[in-house]
N, C-alpha and C positions, 0 to 999 in steps of 0.2 A: 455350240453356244458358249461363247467365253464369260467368265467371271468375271462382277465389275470388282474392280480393287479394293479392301478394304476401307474404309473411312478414316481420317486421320483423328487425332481423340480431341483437336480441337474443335472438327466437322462434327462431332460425334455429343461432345459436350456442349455447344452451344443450343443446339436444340433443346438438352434437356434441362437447362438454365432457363431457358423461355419459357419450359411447361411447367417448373419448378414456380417462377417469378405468376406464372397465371394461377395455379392452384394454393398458392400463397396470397395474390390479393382475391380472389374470386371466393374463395370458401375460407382459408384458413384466418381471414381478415374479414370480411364481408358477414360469413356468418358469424365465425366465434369469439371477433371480439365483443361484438353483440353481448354476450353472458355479463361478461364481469361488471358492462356497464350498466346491466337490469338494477341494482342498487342505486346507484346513482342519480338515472333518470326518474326513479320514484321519488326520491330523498327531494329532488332539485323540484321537484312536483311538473315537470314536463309533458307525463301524464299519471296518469293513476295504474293501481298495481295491474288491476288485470287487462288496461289497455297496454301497459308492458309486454303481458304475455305473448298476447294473440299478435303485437308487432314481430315476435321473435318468429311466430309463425308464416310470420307472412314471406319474411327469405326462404322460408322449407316450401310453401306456395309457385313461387318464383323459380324454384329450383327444377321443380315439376313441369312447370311451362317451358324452362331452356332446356330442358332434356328432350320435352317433345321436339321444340321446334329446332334443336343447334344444328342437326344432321341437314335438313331444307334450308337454312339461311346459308348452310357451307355452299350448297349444290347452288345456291344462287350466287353465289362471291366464289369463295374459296374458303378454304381451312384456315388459312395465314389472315385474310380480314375481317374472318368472323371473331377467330380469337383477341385480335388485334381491335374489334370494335365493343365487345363483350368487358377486356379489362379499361379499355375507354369508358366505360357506362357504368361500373362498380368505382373507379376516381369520381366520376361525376356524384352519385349517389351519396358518398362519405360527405361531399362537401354541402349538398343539400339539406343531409341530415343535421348540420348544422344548426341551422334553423325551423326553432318547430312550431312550424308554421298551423298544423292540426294533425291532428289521428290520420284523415288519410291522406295528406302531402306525406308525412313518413312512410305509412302506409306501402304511397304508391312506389316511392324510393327503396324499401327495403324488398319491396317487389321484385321491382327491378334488378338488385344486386342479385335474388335470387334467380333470377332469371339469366341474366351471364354467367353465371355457378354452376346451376346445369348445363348450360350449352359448352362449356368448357370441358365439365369432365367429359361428355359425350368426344367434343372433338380432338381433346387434347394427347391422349395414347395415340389416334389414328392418326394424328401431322406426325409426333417425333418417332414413334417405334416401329416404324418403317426401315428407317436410319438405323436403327441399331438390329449386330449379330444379335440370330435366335438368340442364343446361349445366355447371353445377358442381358434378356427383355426383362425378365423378373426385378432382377437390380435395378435395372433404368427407369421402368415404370415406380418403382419404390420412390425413387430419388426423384422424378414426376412430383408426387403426390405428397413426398415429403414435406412439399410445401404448403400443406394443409397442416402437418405437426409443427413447423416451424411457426406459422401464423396464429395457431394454438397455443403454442407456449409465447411469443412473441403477447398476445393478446394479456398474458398474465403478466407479463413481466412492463411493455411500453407502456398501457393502458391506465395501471394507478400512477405513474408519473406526469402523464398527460393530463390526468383527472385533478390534480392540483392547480392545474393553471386555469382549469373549469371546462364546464362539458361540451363547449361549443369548439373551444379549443382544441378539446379531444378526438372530436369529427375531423376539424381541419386536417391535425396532425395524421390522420390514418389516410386521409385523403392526399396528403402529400407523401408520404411512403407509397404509395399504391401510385402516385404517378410517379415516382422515380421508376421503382419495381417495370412499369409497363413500358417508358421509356429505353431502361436499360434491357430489354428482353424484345422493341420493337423490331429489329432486323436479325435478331437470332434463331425465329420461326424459319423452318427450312421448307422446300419447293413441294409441294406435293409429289409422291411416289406416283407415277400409272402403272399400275399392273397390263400392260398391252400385251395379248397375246392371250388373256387367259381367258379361253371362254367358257359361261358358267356349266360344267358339267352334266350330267344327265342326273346323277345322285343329290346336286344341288339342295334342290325342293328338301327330300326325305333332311338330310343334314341340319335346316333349317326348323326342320319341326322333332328333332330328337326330342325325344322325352326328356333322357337324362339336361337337357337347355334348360325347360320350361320347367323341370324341377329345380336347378340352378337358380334361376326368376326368382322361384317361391320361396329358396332359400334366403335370396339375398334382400329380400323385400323384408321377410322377420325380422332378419340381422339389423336390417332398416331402422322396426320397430323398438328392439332390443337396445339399439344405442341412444336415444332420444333421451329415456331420464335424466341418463348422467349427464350427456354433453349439455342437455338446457340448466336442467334444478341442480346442479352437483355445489356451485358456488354458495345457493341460497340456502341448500341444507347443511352445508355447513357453517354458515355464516348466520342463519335464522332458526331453523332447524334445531340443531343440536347446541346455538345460542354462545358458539364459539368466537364469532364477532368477524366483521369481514377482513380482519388480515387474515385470520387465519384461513378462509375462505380465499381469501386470492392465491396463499401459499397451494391450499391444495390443487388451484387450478394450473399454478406453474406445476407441481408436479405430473397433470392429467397434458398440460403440453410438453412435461419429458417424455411419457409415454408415444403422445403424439410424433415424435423426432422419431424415435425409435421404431415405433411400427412398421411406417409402410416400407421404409429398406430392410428390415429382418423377414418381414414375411415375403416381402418381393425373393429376399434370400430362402428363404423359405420354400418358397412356391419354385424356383431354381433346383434346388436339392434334392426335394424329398416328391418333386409334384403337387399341383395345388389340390387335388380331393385329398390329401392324406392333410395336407396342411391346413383346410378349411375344418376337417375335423377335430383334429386339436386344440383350433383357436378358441374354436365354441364350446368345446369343454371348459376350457380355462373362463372364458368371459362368463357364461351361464353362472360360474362359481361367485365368481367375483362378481358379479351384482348383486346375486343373492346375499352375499355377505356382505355389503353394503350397507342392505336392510337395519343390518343388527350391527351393523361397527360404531364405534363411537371415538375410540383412542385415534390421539394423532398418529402416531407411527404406523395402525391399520388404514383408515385414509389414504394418509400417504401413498404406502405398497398400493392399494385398490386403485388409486388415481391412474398411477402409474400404467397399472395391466389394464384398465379403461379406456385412458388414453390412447393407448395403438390401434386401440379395435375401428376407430369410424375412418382415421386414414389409413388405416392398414388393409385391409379386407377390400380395400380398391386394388390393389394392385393382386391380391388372391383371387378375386372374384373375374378379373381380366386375361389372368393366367389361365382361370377353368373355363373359363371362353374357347382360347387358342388352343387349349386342349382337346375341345370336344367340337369345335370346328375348322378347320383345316384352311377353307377359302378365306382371304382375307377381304373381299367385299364381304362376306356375310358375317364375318366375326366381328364387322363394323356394326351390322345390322343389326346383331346380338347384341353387341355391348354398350346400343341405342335404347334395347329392349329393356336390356337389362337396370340401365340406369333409371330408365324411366320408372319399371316395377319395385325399385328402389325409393325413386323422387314420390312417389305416387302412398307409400307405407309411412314415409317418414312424416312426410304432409300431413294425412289423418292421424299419424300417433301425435305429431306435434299440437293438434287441436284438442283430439280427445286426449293427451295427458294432460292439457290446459286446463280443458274443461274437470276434469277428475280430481284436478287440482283444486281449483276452485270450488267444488262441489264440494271435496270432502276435506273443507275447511284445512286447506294449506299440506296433506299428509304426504310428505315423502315418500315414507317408507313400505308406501304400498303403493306408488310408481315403479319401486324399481324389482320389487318381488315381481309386477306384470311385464315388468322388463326381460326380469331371468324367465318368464313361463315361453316368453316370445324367442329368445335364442335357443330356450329347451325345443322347442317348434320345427325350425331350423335345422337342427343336430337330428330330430326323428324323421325329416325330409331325407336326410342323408343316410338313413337307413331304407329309407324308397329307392335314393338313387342303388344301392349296393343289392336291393330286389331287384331292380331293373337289369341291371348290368349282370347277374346271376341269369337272370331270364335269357339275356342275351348270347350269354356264355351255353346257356343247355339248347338251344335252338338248334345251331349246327351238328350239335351232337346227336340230333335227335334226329336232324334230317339224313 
C-alpha cells in the first residue's frame, strides 16, 4: 500500500480559509454580531425589548435544526454544496433583515441563519480535516473555527461604524462582507475524502456507544449552557447593567472578541500537546472561575481580563470537543457520526438556555448577575461529568486486571 504524497501548504491552506470564511460568516457573523446591535434595534424601536430577546434566540433555534439536518442535506448533494448553499442563505438573511418588515419575517430570517450555522459546524471539520496530517488537526481545526473569534471581535469593532450610517445600513453591510467572504472561499472547499476499502469493523457498534461519548455529549451540552450569559447579556450588563454606557459596553465586547481570536488556535494547540481530556479539564476550571467572578466584577480593568478568558470559551471548546471525539473514536465515519451527535446535544442546550435565560431575564426584572452565577453552576456540571468520565476509564482500567 503506498503513501499518498503529502499535501502542498497551498493544497493544505486553502481549504482551511474556506472553513475559516464559513464559521466566520455562518456563526461568528450571523450570530454574534447580533449582541452588540440588541441596543440599537430597541433604541430605533424596530421592536420592543423582549421581542429583542427571543429573536436572538431564534439563531440558537436555527442552529439546532442545521445540526440535525446538515449531515442528510450533505448525503443528498455533497459537503462542498451544502456548505456552499448554507453561506448562500446566511448573505441572503443579513440582507433581509434589513427590512423589518414584522417579528416573524425576522423571525423567520434569523432562523434561518441559524440553521446554516449548525449545518456548518456539523460539516465543516468533516470536508477540510481529512486533508490535513493527524498531527496538526488540532491546529487546523483551531484556525477552522477561529473564524467565529474573528467574526466576534470583527462584530465589536465593524458594527458601531456601520451603526452610524443607520441600522438598515448596518444589515446591508454584514450582508456584503459575507458575500465577499462566500465568494472568496467558493472554489477553496476541496473534494471529498472516500475512505474505500474500510469496512465497518465488527467493534464498530460497542465504539459508537462508549460511555466515555455519551458522557463527552453531556459534558459539551453544559458547556453549551454555561456560555450563553455572557455571549448574549455580556454587552447589556455592562452597558445597562452596571450603567457604564454602551461604549464601554462595546469596548468589553471587542475585548470578549480578542478572546474569541485567541481560543480556538490555543486550545486547538492545546488539545495537540497535552491531549484534549487533560485540556477540556483545565479550560473548565478557568471559565467556571471566571463567570463566577463576573457576578461580582465591576472595574473596567476586571471586565476586561474576564471578557478576554470568556471570549475563547464558545469558539474554542469546538475544536477541544472534536479532538475528544478523534480521540475516543478511531473510525472516521463514525467520528462523523459523533461529532453530528455531539453538536446537536450542544445546539439542543444552548437553544433552551437561550430561552430559559430570556425568560429568567425577563422574569427577574432584568438581573444579570444571577444568569451568570447559573452559568458557572452549569460548567461546575461539566467539570463533575469529568470526574464520571476518569470513574469510567478507572473501571475500565481494573477489568482486565481482574479478568
Amino acid at each position: 500500500m503506498h503513501s499518498s504524497p503529502p499535501p502542498s501548504r497551498s493544497a493544505l491552506w486553502l481549504p482551511i480559509f474556506a472553513g475559516l470564511s464559513a464559521s466566520l460568516v455562518s456563526i461568528g457573523l450571523a450570530r454574534f454580531a447580533y449582541t452588540p446591535l440588541i441596543p440599537s434595534l430597541i433604541q430605533a424601536h424596530w421592536f420592543s425589548a423582549s421581542d429583542v430577546v427571543y429573536l436572538g434566540a431564534a439563531n440558537l433555534v436555527g442552529y439546532l435544526i442545521g445540526a440535525l439536518i446538515g449531515r442528510p442535506v450533505a448525503q443528498r448533494t455533497s459537503n462542498k454544496t451544502a456548505l456552499r448553499l448554507m453561506m448562500f442563505a446566511v448573505t441572503l438573511s443579513f440582507f433581509a433583515c434589513g427590512f423589518p418588515l414584522s417579528v416573524s419575517w425576522f423571525f423567520g430570517w434569523r432562523l434561518l441563519s441559524g440553521v446554516a450555522g449548525g449545518a456548518i459546524m456539523v460539516l465543516v471539520a468533516a470536508t477540510v480535516l481529512p486533508h490535513v496530517p493527524a498531527s496538526r488537526r488540532g491546529l487546523a481545526s483551531g484556525a477552522i473555527f477561529l473564524g467565529i473569534g474573528l467574526g466576534i471581535a470583527g462584530s465589536g469593532t465593524i458594527v458601531p461604524p456601520l451603526l452610524s450610517l443607520g441600522l438598515q445600513q448596518t444589515w446591508f453591510g454584514l450582508g456584503l462582507l459575507s458575500l465577499v467572504l462566500t465568494a472568496a472561499s467558493w472554489f477553496g472547499w476541496p473534494s471529498e475524502v472516500h475512505h474505500t476499502g474500510v469496512t465497518p469493523s465488527i467493534d464498530e457498534p460497542k465504539t459508537a456507544t462508549d460511555p466515555r461519548v455519551y458522557l463527552l455529549f453531556a459534558q459539551y451540552a453544559f458547556m453549551a449552557a454555561g456560555l450563553v450569559p455572557a455571549m448574549v447579556f455580556l454587552v447589556d450588563y455592562v452597558a445597562r447593567g452596571l450603567g457604564a454606557g454602551p461604549h464601554v459596553g462595546a469596548l468589553i465586547w471587542v475585548m470578549y472578541g480578542l478572546g474569541a481570536i485567541i481560543g480556538p488556535v490555543s486550545y486547538g494547540f492545546l488539545a495537540d500537546q497535552f491531549g484534549a481530556k487533560v485540556s477540556i479539564r483545565l479550560v473548565l476550571v478557568v471559565q467556571a472561575i471566571a463567570v463566577g467572578l463576573l457576578a461580582i466584577s465591576s472595574s473596567f480593568a476586571a471586565l476586561a481580563l474576564l471578557a478576554v478568558i470568556l471570549g475563547s470559551f464558545p469558539p474554542g471548546i469546538v475544536p477541544l470537543a472534536l479532538a475528544r471525539v478523534h480521540e475516543l473514536i478511531p473510525q472516521h465515519h463514525q467520528q462523523q457520526v459523533a461529532w453530528s451527535r455531539a453538536t446537536v446535544s450542544f445546539a439542543t442546550f444552548q437553544a433552551i438556555a437561550g430561552f430559559a435565560y430570556s425568560a429568567l431575564f425577563n422574569a427577574s426584572g432584568g438581573h444579570h448577575a444571577l444568569l451568570f452565577v447559573i452559568a458557572a453552576g452549569a460548567i461546575v456540571v461539566a467539570l463533575l461529568l469529568e470526574q464520571g468520565m476518569r470513574l469510567l476509564n478507572r473501571r475500565d482500567d481494573l477489568l482486565p486486571a481482574l479478568d
